[in-house]
Each structure stands twice: as C-alpha cells, then as structure tokens.
C-alpha positions, 0 to 999 in steps of 0.5 A, a space after each residue: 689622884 694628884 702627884 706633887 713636884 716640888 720643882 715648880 711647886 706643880 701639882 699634876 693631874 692623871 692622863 686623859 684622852 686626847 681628842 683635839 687637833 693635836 697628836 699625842 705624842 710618846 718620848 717627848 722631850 724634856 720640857 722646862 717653863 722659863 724658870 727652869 721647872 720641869 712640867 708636862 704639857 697635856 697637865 693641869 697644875 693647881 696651886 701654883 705660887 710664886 717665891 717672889 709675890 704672895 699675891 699669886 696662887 693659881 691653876 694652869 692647864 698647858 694643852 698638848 701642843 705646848 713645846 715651850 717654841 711656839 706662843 700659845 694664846 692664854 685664857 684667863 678665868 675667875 670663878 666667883 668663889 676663887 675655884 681657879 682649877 674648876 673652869 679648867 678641868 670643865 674646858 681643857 679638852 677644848 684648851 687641846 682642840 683650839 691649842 690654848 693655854 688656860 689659868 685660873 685665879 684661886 684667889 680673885 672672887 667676889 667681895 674683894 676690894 677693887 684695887 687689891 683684885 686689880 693689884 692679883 690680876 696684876 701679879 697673875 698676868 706677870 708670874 704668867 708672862 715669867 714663866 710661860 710662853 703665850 702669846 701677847 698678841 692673844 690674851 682673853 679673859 673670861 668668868 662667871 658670874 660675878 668673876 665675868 663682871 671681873 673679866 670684863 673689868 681686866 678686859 676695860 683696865 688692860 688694852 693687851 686683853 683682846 677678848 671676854 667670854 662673860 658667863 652667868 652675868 652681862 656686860 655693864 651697859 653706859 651710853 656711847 659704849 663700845 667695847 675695846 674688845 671682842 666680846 662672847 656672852 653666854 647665859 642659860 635660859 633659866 639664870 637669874 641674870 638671862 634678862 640682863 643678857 639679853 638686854 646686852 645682845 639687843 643693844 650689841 645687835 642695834 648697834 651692829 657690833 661684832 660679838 658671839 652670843 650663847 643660850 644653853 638650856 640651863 640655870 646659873 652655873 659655867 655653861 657646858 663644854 659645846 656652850 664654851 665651845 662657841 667662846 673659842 670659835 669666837 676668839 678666834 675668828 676674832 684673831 683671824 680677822 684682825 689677824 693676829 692668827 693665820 686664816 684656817 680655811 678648811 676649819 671655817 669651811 667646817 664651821 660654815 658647813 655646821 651652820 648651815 646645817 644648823 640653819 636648814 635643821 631649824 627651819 624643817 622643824 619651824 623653829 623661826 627664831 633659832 633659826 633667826 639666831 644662828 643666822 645672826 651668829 653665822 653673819 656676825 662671824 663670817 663678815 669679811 670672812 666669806 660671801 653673806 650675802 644668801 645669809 642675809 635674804 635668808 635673815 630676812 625672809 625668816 623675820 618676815 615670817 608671822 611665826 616668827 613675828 609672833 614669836 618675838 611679839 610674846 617673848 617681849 611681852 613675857 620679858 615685861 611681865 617678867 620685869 615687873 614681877 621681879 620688882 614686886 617680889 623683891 617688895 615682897 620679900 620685905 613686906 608680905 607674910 609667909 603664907 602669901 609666899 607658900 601660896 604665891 612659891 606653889 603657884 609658880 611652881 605649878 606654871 613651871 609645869 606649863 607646856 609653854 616653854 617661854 612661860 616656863 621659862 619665866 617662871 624658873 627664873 622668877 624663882 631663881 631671882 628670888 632665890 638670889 635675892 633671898 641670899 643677898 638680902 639675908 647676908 646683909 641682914 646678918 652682917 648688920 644684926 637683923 635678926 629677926 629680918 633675917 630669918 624671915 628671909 632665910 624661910 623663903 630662900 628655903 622655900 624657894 630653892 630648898 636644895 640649895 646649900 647655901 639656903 642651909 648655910 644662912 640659916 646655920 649662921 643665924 642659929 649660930 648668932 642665936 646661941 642655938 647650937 644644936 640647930 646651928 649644926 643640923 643646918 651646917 650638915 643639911 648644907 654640906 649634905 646639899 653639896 656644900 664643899 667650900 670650907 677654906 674659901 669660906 674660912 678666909 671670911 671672918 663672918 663665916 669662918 667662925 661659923 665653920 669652926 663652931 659647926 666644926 667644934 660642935 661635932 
C-alpha cells in the first residue's frame, strides 16, 4: 500500500526488514532533500516530478544509511518498457547492504529518439544532483536489455559515469575499444542475447581488462538479487582501487574466504569450468588488492585439465552451431510453411529435455531467439501494413513462446487491423490474462494505443 506526500510529490512504500550493514534506527531526525521536502530514508519514492523540467518523472530508493551528511554513491537503472520502480523494488535490500542510492528512469525506453533520451538522461541526472545528496565521484549506470545498451551509451556520453552493470544485452564491440569505465556483464544462460555476452567476456578476457562477468541459471529478464549482488561487488572494488572509497578490509577478506570456498566446492564436484570462472573473477577483483599468485597456478592447473579442455572444446562447437541455426531460422521465418515450423518447434522442444545441459541449453535459446525475432519481425509488418506477412509470423511467435502475452497482443493488434473485433478482444484478454500489465506505457504509442482503447471499448 502507497501513501502520498504532497510535499515533494513523494509516494512512499510500506517498512521492510532491514538486513544490510546498516542499523535501523527509531526517533530519527527530521530528514529533508536539498529542496526543502521532507522524506524518509529506507523509502521508495515512485513518480517523482519536477516543477521546472517536464522531462523528468522517475522512482528513487534512498537506503537506510541516507542522512542527507554523508555522499552516497547512486545507481541509475533504465528498464526497456520505462518501469523505473521495478529494478529498484528488485535491489533495494542490496541498495541497504552496500549504502547505495537507486533511481529508476519512468520515461527512457526502448524506440525513442537519441537525442530526446540523451536530452531525459540529462534532466534525471541534474533533478538528482538538486535534490539528493550523492556522490560524484561514484555515479553507475545500469539496464536491461535494450535499457543496458541505453546504460552503456550514458556511460560512453558522460565521463562522471564511472561504471555499468549491463544486463540481458552486451556491450557494443569496435576494434581498439576500451571502455572508459568499469564494466559488470550479466546474462542468463537461456537469453537470447547469451551468445553476444559471451562474445563480450572472451574479447574482455583476451584483451586482459578488469571487469565482472555474471551467468544466472535463467531466460531474458533482470537477473535475480545474488546475480545483482556481483554488480555492487564489482562497483566497489572498482571505487576501492582507484580510490575513490576508503579500503574494506574485513569486507574483502570475506568475499575472498567466499571464493575460495567457491573454488574448492567446485573442484570436489569436478566442475572445471565453473571452477575456471570464478578463478578468472577472484584474479580480476583482487589484482592489486591481495597476493594472486596461488590463483593463478591454480588457474592454470585447472585449463590444463582434459575435463576442462573438453569442455571448452564442445561449448565452442555447440556455440557455432548455435550461430548457424539462428541465421537459418531467421530465413525460415520468411520462407518455410507452418508445418515445417510444428515439425521443426517439436523437434527443439523434444532435445530441451536432452540430459546434456549444454545441448539443453542451445536449444531454449534457440527458441527464445525465434520468439524475439517472431516479434520484432511482426511489429514491422503491422507498422508497414503487411498483413498477410504478418500473421504467418505471429502463428509462429504463438508457436514458439505460447505463454508469451505479447505473442497475444500482436495477434490482437492484427484483428484489430483486420476489423475483426470479436478476435481482437479474445487475443487482447488472453495477453492480460498472460500477464500483460503495461496499458499506460503502451497507450504513449499511437499504434498501440488505439488497440487499447478499442480492446478496451469493445468490453
């Protein structure tokens, strides 16, 4: 339940519990932000306006250690459908273990114009600077999907960015490119966009740049509260070596302690190229930090290893294959019947069940990237009148990812076109009854806002 305050035009979520490195503490003093409102912290603020810019409307989490004295470093997300408050109700227990301030962009998405969502980053970073106190010598960006690309681009336009935590979709790689700022890559091992992650960890890895990886056991969405945990870690190890924070001793002997623990469980169990991972993370995080030296036998001792050998041999030869079949499926799409893709979608769903993981693996994300492709494919065919097109692909999209509400949504738009109402509303109810919740998002885009409102007025 949400109480408003006028003052500030705050909204304010219930109290949760506590669990970070910071106390909470009763009879706190009155708290006001630089422009005189009072708030809370240990808060989330969603819709946040501002009187003097129409460009700025977004959520913000203060964690509990803000007292409005002490500078607190800020993380900035951008969700792809411009849900500001969803990544911050996701992290804010880690917002209260590492004392970080979080804000969420409600209106930088995916499809708007370069220069109008480099001109609402510009705004949200100054109504943040005016009315917070954070730390400028500590400002991350971070996003998923096409909001990580987004991130990455802020990141590359404003040298006060010091870091990213891409999620769901992977630096743009150019020849020669450095980045000027710390990077965290995370991804899910069944995402689409895995393969273009891992593209990104090879070349950082050949290259030798300092950088946090994360693979969580999971599809295209933000990954989960221990998969985040790692961007935090990595933000401030980054802080900590070019000091920008003080040193933590007693938190890195921890985290060091929890690697190797790591190490050694993955070793007992003959997992070579875990194992190799997380000795590739602990040497990238604590170069400069603590002696590596054991870390790196260790490393090499562990690629020496035929399991592991092997290993890296097959994932490279399924990643090829993997490769090849996206770009045959995509042709497909345009060229095959829908017979060949029931016969072809029963075939990949039958190897998902394979006891190969790896082989599992490929598969899920096969039809995860058709799924995408299915959509991106449709929406160009509606926006451009192809009909007919268009509902061939939305057959498959259906196929491949049936509880999929956006799959329902295109196929409710189509019928819309087709002036066939009653079809129109049973798709537009089979996506909300999926899940679909984003009618005010949507309603900002005139294709689908008349959809909307014709599903809407056909009830």
């Amino acid at each position: 339940m949400q109480q408003k305050i006028k003052s500030g035009k705050i909204f304010v979520t219930g109290f949760f519990l506590f669990l970070g490195l910071f106390s909470c503490k009763t009879n706190t003093p009155e708290l006001k932000d630089k422009a005189g409102a009072l708030i809370q912290a240990d808060n989330l603020y969603t819709n946040q306006t501002s009187d003097n810019d129409s460009l700025v409307n977004y959520s913000i989490y203060l964690p509990s250690g803000y007292n409005g004295k002490v500078a607190l470093p800020v993380v900035f997300f951008f969700d792809p459908k411009g849900n500001g408050t969803l990544p911050l109700s996701n992290y804010k227990e880690l917002a209260n273990k590492f004392g970080y301030i979080l804000v969420g962009s409600n209106l930088i998405k995916n499809g708007l114009p370069a220069t109008y969502t480099s001109a609402l980053f510009e705004a949200l970073l100054n109504e943040v600077r005016s009315r917070f106190l954070i730390d400028e010598k500590r400002m991350f960006t971070s996003g998923f999907s096409g909001g990580a690309k987004l991130a990455i681009l802020f990141a590359q336009q404003y040298p006060e960015i010091i870091g990213v935590a891409a999620c769901g979709a992977s630096l743009p790689l150019m020849s020669n490119h450095e980045p000027t700022y710390y990077y965290v890559g995370i991804v899910g091992d069944k995402d689409f966009n895995y393969l273009e992650s891992y593209q990104t960890f090879s070349v950082f890895d050949q290259k030798g740049y300092d950088y946090t990886s994360v693979v969580f056991n999971g599809d295209h969405k933000w990954p989960p509260l221990a998969s985040f945990e790692s961007a935090f870690t990595g933000f401030e190890i980054y802080s900590i070596k070019t000091e920008r924070t003080s040193k933590n001793d007693a938190w890195l002997n921890k985290l060091w302690n929890q690697m190797q623990d790591s190490i050694l469980a993955q070793e007992n169990r003959g997992d070579y190229f875990s194992q190799q991972q997380t000795l590739r993370q602990a040497l990238r995080w604590f170069y400069g930090l603590k002696s590596i030296k054991d870390l790196r036998q260790q490393e090499i001792r562990v690629q020496n290893h035929p399991d592991f050998i092997n290993r890296v041999n097959k994932k490279q030869r399924l990643i090829k294959k993997e490769v090849s079949l996206r770009s045959e499926f995509i042709r497909a799409i345009e060229q095959r019947d829908l017979d060949w893709w029931r016969s072809e979608v029963e075939n990949i769903r039958k190897t998902i069940t394979n006891e190969d993981l790896e082989v599992a693996l490929v598969s899920e994300r096969l039809l995860n990237y058709i799924s995408m492709a299915s959509y991106m494919l449709t929406k160009t065919d509606l926006d451009d009148g192809k009909l007919d097109e268009a509902y061939k692909k939305i057959q498959i999209y259906q196929m491949v990812d049936p509880e999929n509400p956006d799959a329902y949504l295109m196929a409710a738009r189509y019928f819309m076109l087709m002036e066939d109402t009653e079809a129109m509303g049973a798709n537009f109810d089979k996506a909300k009854m999926l899940g679909f919740t984003y009618f005010e998002t949507y309603k900002k885009e005139s294709s689908w806002r008349l959809l909307i409102e014709a599903a809407e007025k056909s009830r």
